[in-house]
C-alpha positions as CSV (number, residue, x, y, z in Angstrom):
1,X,80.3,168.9,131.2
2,X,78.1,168.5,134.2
3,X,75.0,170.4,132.1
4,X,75.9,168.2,129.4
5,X,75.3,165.3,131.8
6,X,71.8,166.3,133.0
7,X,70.3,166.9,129.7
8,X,71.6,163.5,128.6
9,X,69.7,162.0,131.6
10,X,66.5,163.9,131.1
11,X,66.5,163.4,127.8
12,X,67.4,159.3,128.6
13,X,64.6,159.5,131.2
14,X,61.9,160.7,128.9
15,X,62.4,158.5,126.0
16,X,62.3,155.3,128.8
17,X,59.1,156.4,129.6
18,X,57.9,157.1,126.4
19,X,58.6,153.6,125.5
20,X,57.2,152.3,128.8
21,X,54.0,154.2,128.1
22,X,53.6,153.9,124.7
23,X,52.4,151.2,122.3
24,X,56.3,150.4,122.2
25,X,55.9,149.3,125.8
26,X,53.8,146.4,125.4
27,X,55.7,145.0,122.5
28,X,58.7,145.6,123.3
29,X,59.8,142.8,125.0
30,X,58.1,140.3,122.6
31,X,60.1,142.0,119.5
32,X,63.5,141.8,121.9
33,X,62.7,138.0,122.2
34,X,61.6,137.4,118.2
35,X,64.6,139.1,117.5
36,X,67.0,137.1,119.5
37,X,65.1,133.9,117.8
38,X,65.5,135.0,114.5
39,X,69.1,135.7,114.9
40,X,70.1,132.7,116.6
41,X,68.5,130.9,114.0
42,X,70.2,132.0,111.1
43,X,73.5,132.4,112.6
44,X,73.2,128.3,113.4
45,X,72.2,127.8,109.2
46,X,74.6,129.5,108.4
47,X,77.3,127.7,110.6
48,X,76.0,124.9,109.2
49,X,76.2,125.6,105.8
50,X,79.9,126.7,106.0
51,X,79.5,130.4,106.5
52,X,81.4,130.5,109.8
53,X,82.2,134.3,109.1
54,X,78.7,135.3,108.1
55,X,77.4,133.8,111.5
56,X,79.8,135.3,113.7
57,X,78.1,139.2,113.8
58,X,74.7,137.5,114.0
59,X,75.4,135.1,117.0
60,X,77.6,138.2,118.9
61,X,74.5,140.7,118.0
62,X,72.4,138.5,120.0
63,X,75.0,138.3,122.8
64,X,74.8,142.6,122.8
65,X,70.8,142.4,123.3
66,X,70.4,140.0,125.5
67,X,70.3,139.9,129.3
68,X,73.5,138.6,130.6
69,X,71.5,135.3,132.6
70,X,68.6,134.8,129.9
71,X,68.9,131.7,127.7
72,X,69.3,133.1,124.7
73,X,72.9,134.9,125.8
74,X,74.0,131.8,127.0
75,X,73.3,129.8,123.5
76,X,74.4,132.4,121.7
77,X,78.0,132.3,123.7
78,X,77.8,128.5,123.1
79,X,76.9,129.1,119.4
80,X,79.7,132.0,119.1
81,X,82.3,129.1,120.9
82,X,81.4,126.5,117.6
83,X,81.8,129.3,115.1
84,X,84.9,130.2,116.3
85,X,86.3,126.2,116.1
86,X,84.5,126.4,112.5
87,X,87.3,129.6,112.0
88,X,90.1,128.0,113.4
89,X,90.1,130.2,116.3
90,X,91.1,127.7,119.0
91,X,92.0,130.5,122.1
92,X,88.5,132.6,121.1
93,X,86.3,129.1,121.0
94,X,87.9,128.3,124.8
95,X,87.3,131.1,126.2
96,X,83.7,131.5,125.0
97,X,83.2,127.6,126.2
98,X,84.7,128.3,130.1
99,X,81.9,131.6,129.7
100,X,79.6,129.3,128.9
101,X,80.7,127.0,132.0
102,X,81.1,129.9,134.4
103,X,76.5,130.4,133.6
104,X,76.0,126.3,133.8
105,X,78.5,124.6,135.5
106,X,77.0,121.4,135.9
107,X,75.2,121.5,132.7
108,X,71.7,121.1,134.5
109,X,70.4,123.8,132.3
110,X,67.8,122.7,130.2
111,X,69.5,122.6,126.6
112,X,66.5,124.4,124.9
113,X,67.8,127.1,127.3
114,X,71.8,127.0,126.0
115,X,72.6,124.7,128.7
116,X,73.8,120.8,128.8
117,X,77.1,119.0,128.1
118,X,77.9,120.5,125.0
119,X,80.5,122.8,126.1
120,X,82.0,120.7,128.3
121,X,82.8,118.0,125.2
122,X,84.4,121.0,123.3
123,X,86.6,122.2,126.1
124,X,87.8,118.3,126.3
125,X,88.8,118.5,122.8
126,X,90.5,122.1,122.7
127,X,92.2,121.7,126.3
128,X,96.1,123.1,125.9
129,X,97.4,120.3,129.0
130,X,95.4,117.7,127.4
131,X,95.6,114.3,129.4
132,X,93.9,114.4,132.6
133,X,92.4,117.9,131.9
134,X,90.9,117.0,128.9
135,X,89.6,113.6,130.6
136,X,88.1,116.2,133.4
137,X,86.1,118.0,130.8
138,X,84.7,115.1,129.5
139,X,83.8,113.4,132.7
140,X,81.7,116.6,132.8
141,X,80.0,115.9,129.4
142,X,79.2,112.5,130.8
143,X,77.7,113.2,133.6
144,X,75.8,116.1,132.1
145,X,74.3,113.5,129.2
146,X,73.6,110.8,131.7
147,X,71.6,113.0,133.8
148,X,69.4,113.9,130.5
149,X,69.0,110.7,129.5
150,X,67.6,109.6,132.5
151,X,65.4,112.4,132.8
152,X,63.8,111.7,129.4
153,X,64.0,107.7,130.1
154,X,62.0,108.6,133.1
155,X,59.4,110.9,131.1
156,X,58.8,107.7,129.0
157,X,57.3,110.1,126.0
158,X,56.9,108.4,122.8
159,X,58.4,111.7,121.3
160,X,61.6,111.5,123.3
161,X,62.7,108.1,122.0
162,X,65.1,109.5,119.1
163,X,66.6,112.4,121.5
164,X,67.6,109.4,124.0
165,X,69.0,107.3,120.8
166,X,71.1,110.6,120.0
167,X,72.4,111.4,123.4
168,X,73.6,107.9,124.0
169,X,75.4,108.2,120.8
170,X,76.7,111.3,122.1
171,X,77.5,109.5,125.5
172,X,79.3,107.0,124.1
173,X,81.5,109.1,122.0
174,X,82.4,110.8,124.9
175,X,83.6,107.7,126.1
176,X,85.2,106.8,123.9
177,X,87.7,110.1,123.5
178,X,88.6,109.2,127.1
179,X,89.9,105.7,126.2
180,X,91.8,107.5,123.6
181,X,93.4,109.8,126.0
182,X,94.1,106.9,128.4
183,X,95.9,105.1,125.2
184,X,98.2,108.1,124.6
185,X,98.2,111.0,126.8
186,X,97.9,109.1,129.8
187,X,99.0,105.5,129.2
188,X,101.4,105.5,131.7
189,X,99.0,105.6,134.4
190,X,98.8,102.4,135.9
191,X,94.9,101.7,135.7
192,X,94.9,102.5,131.9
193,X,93.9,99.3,130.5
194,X,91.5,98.4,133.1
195,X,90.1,102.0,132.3
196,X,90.2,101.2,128.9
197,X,88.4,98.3,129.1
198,X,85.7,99.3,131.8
199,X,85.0,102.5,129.6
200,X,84.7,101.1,126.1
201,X,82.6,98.1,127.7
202,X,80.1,101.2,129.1
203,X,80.0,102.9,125.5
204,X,79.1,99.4,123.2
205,X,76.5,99.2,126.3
206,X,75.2,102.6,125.6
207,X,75.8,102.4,121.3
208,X,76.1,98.4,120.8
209,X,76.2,99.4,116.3
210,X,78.4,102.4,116.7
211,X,81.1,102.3,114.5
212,X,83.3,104.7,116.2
213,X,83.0,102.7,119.4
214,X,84.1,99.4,117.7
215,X,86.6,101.2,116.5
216,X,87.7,102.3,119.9
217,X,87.2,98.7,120.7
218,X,89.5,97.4,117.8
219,X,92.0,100.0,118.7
220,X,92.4,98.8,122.1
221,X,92.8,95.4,121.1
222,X,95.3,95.6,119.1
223,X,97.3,97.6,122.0
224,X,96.7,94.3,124.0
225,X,98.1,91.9,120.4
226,X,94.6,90.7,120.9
227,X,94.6,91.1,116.8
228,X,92.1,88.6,115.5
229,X,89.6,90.3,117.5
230,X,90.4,93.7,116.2
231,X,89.6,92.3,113.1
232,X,86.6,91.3,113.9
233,X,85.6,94.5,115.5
234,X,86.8,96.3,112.5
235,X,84.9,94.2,110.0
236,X,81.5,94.8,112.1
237,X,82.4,98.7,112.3
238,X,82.4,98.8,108.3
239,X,79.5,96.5,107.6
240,X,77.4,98.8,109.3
241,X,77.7,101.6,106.9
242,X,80.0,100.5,104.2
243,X,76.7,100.0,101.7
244,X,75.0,103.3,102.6
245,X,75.2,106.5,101.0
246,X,77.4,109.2,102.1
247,X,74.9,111.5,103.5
248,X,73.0,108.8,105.8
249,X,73.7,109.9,109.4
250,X,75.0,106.0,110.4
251,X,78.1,106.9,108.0
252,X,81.1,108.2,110.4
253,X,82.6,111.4,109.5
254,X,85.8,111.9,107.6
255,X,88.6,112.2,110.4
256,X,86.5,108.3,111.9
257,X,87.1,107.0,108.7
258,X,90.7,108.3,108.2
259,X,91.6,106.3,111.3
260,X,89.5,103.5,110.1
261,X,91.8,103.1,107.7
262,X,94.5,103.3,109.3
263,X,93.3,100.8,111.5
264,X,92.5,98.2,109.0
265,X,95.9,98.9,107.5
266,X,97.4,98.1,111.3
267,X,96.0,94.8,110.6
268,X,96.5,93.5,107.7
269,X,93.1,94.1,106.2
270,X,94.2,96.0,103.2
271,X,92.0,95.7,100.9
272,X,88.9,96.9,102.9
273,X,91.0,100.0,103.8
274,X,91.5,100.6,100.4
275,X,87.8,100.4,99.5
276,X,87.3,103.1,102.8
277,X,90.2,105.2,100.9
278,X,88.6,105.1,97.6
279,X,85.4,106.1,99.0
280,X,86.7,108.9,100.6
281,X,88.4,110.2,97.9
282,X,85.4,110.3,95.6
283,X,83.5,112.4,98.8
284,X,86.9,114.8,98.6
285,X,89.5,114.4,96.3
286,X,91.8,117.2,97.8
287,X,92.6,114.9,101.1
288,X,96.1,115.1,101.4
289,X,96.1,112.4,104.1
290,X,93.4,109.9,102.0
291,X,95.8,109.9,98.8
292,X,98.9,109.8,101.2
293,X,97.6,106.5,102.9
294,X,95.9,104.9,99.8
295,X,99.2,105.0,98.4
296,X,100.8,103.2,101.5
297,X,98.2,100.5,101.2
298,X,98.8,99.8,97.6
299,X,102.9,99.4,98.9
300,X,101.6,97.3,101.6
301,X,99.5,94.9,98.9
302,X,102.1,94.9,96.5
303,X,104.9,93.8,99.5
304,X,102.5,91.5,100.1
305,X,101.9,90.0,96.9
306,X,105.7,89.4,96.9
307,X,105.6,87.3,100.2
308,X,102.3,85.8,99.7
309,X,101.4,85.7,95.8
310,X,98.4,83.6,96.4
311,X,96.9,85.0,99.5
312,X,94.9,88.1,97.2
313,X,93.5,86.0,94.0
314,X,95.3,83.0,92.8
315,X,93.4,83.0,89.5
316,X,95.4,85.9,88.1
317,X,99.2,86.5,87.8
318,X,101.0,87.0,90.7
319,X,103.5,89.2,89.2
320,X,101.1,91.3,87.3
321,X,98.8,92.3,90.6
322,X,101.8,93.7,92.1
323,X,103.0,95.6,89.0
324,X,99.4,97.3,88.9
325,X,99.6,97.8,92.7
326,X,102.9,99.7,92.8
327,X,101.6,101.6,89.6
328,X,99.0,102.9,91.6
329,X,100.4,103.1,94.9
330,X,103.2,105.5,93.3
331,X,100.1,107.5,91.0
332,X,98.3,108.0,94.4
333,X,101.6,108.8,96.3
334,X,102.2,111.6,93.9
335,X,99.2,113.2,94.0
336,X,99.3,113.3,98.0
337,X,102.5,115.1,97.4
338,X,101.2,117.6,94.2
339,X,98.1,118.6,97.0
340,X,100.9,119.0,100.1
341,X,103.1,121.6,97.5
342,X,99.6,123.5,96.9
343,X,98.1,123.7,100.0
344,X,101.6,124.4,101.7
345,X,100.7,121.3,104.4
346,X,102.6,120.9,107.8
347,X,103.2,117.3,108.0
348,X,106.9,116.7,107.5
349,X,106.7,113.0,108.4
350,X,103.8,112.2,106.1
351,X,106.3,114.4,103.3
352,X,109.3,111.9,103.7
353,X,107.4,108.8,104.2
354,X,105.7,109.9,100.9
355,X,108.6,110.4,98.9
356,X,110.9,107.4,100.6
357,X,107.8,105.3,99.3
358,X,108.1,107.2,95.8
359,X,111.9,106.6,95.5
360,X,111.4,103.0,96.2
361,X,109.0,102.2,93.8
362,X,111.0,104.2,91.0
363,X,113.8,101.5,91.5
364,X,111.8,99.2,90.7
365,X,109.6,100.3,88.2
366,X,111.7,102.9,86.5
367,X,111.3,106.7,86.4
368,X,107.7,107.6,85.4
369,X,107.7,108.7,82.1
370,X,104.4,107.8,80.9
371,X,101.4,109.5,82.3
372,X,98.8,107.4,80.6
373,X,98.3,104.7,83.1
374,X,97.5,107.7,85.9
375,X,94.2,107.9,84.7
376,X,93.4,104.4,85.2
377,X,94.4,104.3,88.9
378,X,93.1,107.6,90.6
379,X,89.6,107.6,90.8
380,X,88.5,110.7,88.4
381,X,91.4,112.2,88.4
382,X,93.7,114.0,86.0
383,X,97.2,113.6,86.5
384,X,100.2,116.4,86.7
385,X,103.2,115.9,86.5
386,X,104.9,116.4,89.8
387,X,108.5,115.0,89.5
388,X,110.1,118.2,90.1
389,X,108.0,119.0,93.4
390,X,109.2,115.5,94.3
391,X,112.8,116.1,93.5
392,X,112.5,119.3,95.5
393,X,110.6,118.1,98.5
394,X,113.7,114.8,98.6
395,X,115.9,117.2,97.7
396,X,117.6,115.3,95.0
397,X,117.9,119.3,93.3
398,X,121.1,119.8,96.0
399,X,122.1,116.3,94.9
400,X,122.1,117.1,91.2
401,X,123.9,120.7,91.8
402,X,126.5,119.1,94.0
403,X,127.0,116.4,91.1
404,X,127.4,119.8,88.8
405,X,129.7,122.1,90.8
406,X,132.1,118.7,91.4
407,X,132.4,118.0,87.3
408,X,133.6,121.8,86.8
């Protein structure tokens, strides 16, 4: 063994200075760091294109090559952290985050290096306790940002003006999850609302046309019954993007515009969250959540026509918009349910509130046994029939074999 242990070592020592003496010698370090480059770079395309799983060997090859202090490990372990989000693989992404935190814990490192706040946002978001640990992360990511946007404010370079617009975007984001922590998690704490309010103040400062932080600022006005002025906020959150197409970067992303809509609902502004829900539909017609709550707001108008019949459009028949409502607010209902059956979905109260809306409108309306208006009412859509996965998800099946076994 011991023999076997020398040769190995000569044989190591040659080939090092083989390499250090040769023509490999002088390129070798260049090729390491073109290497590393190249890798990073299409590991990050490929994240970004949805290949989470094709990235993941790229971004860890770079990780086995690299020096353990040299930029390029610590982007890739950064890089590695967001594929493993992209895969669902919440414990992996943390731990790869705190790595990252353990090379740049202040986030002072240049990000062009792997460093900045990043990681710190991420770990906010993932955090098990949640609360005050997740407001401790973030208060990390803020920090972080504001120290880089001061630096490039102070560089005054013409060139830097649209990284500052995108970090204060960023900034105020940040801000704005901690106002939703201190509106759940933490709003027992007895400074929440002046938190609330001093925070989401800071983030229109930073983003004054950011719909996600009039959003945030809607949201906590409403927890305060200050509702007319949610609406407002609301209405000036959607007229920012509402006309633009879906790929222009001032358009929030999916989950902002869920809640939107949730939001508008909240306040009695149904119609524009139906227009959000249609929209989002067309972008993805397999959200369980977007059918599920465009189906609530069609209950909600139709309710409403009954209370206030000429609130909507007094030129046309009172009685006929809330027949065409409930139509579709049952059509839309049932598709939310047909996806949940196929893609085997976890919410149970989004499930009963579904079908107790379903049930209600069939008393009404009557069972459905004509398909032909579905069409009409789902944007593109081609209708199933799902009455059985609704008798088995309200479990009127039982009902039906109890009825059986007491007639024999």
């Amino acid at each position: 063994m011991g023999k076997s242990g020398t040769k190995n070592k000569k044989n190591s020592a040659k080939h090092k200075k083989s390499v250090l003496n040769g023509v490999g010698g002088v390129v070798f370090k260049p090729q390491m760091a073109e290497q590393t480059s190249e890798l990073l770079e299409k590991a990050t395309v490929l994240l970004q294109t949805g290949q989470a799983e094709a990235a993941l060997p790229l971004a860890q090859r770079v990780l086995e090559i690299s020096a353990e202090d040299s930029p390029e490990s610590l982007s890739s372990i950064n890089l590695i952290g967001e594929i493993y989000v992209e895969l669902g693989e919440i414990d992996a992404a943390r731990q790869s985050f705190l790595r990252a935190v353990q090379i740049d814990p202040e986030g002072t490192t240049p990000e062009a290096q792997g460093g900045g706040a990043e990681k710190f946002l991420w770990l906010a978001q993932l955090s098990e306790q949640g609360g005050a640990d997740s407001v401790g992360w973030y208060e990390k990511g803020v920090s972080a940002l504001r120290n880089v946007i001061q630096s490039l404010e102070q560089s005054a370079q013409p060139e830097d003006a649209t990284i500052v617009e995108e970090k204060r975007k960023k900034l105020a984001t940040a801000l704005c999850g901690v106002v939703e922590l201190y509106m759940t998690d933490l709003s027992w704490e007895e400074d929440a609302e002046a938190r609330c309010e001093a925070l989401v103040t800071e983030a229109l400062t930073v983003a004054p046309d950011s719909p996600d932080c009039l959003q945030t600022l809607a949201s906590v006005r409403i927890s305060q019954l200050r509702v007319d002025e949610a609406r407002t906020s609301l209405s000036r959150s959607l007229n920012i993007w509402k006309d633009l197409p879906p790929e222009d970067p001032k358009v929030p992303d999916f989950p902002s515009r869920i809640s939107l809509s949730r939001l508008l609902m909240e306040v009695q502004m149904e119609l524009e969250a139906l227009q959000v829900l249609e929209r989002l539909i067309l972008e993805d017609d397999e959200s369980i959540e977007a059918w599920y709550l465009g189906g609530w707001c069609l209950y909600l108008m139709a309710e409403k026509e009954r209370e206030q019949p000429t609130k909507i459009d007094p030129r046309s028949s009172a009685e006929g918009r809330r027949h065409d409502s409930m139509v579709a607010s049952r059509e839309w209902l049932k598709q939310s349910l047909k996806l949940y059956v196929k893609m085997d979905y976890e919410d149970e109260k989004l499930k009963e509130h579904a079908v107790e809306l379903i049930q209600e409108l069939n008393k009404e309306l009557g069972e459905d046994d004509d398909d032909s208006e579905s069409d009409a009412v789902i944007p593109g859509g081609e209708e199933d029939d799902i009455d059985e996965e609704i008798e088995v998800l309200s479990g009127e099946d039982d009902e039906d074999e109890d009825h059986e076994m007491k007639d024999l």
